[in-house]
N, C-alpha and C positions, 0 to 999 in steps of 0.2 A: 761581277755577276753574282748572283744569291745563291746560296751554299747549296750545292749540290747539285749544278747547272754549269757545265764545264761548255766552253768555248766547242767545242767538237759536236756540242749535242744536235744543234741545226740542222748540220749536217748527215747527222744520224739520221736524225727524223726526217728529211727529203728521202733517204735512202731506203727506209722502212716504207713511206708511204710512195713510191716505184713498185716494191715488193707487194705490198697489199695492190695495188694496180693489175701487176700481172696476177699475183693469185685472182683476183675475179676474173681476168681473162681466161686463165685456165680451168677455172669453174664453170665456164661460157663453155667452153671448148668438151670440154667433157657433155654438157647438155648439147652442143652440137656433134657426137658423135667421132669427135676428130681421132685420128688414129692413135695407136698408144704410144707410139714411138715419139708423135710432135707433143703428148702427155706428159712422158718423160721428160723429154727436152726443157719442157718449161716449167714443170716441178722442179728441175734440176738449177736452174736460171734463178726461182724464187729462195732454194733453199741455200744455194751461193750469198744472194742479197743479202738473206740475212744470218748465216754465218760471216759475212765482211761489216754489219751493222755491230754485232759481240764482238769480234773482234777488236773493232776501232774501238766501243767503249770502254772494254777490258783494255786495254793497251793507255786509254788514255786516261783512265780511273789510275792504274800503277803510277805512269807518269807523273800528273800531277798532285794525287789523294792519298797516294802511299808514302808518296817520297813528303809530302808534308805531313804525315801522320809519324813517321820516321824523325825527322827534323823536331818535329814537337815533344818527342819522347812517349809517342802512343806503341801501341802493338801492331805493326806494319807485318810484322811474317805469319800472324793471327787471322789476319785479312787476305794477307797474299795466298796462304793457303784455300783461304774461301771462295775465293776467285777460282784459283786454278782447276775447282771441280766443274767450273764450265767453260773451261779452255774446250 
């Protein structure tokens, strides 16, 4: 794969574009009046989505771009800390 395109990203990107899906829903919903409660609900549902889309990145970025930045002699704990401010 071309540098900076990791096997995981696919699947990100189906994941993210679900999450833009429902946010226009809930954008709908809010112009339909819908109560706050099913507002919540499904702000809650979008903002899940893509907290588990950062996650899987961040988790797979370590896995394989750290541990070969490590292996190469780069500054791995430089970057891990860069990350971790958006744990």
């Amino acid at each position: 794969m071309p540098e900076g395109i990791h096997q995981s990203h696919p699947t990100i990107v189906k994941r993210l574009k679900r999450a833009q899906g429902h946010l226009t829903a809930v954008l709908a919903m809010f112009d339909a009046h819908r109560p706050c409660v099913d507002l919540a609900q499904q702000l809650h549902a979008v903002e899940s989505a893509i907290s588990s889309a950062k996650r899987e990145l961040i988790h797979d970025h370590i896995e394989h771009c750290i541990t070969d930045t490590a292996e190469g002699g780069g500054s791995s704990l430089s970057e891990l800390k860069q990350l971790a401010k958006y744990l």
